[in-house]
C-alpha positions as CSV (number, residue, x, y, z in Angstrom):
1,X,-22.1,33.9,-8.0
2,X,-22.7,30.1,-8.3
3,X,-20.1,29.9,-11.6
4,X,-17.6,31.7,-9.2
5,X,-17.8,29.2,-6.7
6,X,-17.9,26.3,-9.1
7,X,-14.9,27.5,-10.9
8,X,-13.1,28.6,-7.4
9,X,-14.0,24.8,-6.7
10,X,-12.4,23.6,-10.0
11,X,-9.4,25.5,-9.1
12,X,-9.1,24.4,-6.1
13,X,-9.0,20.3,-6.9
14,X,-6.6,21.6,-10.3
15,X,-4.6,22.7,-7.6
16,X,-4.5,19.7,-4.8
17,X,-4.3,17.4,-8.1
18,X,-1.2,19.0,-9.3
19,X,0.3,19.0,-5.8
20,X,0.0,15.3,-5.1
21,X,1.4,14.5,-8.3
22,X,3.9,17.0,-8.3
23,X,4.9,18.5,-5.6
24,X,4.4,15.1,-2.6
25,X,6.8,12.7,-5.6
26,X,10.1,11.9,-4.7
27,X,12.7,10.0,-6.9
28,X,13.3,6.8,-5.2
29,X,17.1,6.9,-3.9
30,X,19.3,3.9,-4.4
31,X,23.3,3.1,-3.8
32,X,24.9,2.6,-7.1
33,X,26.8,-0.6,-7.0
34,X,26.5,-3.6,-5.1
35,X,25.7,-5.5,-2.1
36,X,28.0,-8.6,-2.1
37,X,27.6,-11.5,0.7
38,X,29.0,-14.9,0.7
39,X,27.6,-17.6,2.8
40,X,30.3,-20.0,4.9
41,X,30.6,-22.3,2.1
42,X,31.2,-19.8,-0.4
43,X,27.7,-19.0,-2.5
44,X,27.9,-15.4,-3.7
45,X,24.6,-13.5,-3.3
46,X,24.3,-9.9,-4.9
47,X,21.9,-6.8,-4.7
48,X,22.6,-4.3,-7.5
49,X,21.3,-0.9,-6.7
50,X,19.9,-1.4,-2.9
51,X,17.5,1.4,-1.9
52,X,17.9,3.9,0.7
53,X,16.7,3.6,4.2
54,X,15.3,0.5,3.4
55,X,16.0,-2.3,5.5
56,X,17.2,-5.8,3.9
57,X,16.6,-9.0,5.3
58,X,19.6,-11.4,4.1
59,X,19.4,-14.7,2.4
60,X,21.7,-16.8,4.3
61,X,23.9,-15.3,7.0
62,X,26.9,-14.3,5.3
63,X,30.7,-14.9,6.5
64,X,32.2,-12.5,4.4
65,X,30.0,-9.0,3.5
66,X,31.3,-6.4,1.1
67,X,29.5,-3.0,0.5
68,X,30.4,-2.5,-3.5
69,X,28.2,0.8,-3.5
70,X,28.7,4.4,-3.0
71,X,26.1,4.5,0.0
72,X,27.7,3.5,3.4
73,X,25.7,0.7,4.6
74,X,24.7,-0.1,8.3
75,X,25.0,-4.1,9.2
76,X,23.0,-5.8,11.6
77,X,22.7,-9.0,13.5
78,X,19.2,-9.4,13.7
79,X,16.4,-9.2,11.3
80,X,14.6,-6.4,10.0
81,X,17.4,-4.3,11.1
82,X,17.8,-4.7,14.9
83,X,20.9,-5.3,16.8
84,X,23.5,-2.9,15.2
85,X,26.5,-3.8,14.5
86,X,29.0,-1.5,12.3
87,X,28.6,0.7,9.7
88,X,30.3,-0.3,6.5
89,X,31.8,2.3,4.1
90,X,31.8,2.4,0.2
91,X,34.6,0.0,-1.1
92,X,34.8,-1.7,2.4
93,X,33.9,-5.4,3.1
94,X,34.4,-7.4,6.0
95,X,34.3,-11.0,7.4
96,X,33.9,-13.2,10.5
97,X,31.3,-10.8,12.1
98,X,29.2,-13.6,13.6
99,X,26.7,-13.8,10.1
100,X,24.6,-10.6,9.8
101,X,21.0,-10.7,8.9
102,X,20.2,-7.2,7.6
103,X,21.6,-4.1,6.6
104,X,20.0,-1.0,5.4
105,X,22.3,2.0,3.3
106,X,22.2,5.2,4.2
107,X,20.8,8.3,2.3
């Protein structure tokens, strides 16, 4: 009886062990491409490969913003994502939107 339950324990944590490393992973998702901003004097910043639903806090406020990706990406006016503003398609940019300061893609 007690090797029963010791092995029915041994199963059991086998069993949780290979769940959490198996079945709770998930790939991290990320746009393929690149964020492109460009601050009022002209200074390029770039993001290659931004994640999914992940909120980005700019660098600078841009004056021009182009989503290079295949993701669409949202833009907002206020940090850590607050304030929306547009969303932005794949291939789109746009400029003169009063200087976002994040955007987050979505998955």
């Amino acid at each position: 009886m007690f090797i029963l339950a010791r092995l029915g324990r041994l199963g059991l944590a086998v069993g949780t062990a290979a769940v959490l490393a198996i079945g709770l992973s998930t790939d991290a998702q990320a746009a393929t491409g690149a964020l492109r901003y460009f601050s009022v004097s002209g200074q390029e910043f770039r993001i290659t490969n931004p994640p999914d639903n992940v909120c980005i806090n700019l660098q600078v406020q841009p004056d021009l913003i182009a989503n290079q990706t295949d993701k669409t990406m949202s833009v907002y006016s206020g940090a850590n994502c607050t304030f929306f503003i547009l969303n932005l398609d794949p291939g789109r940019s746009v400029a003169h939107i009063g200087g976002p300061r994040s955007v987050r893609f979505i998955g």
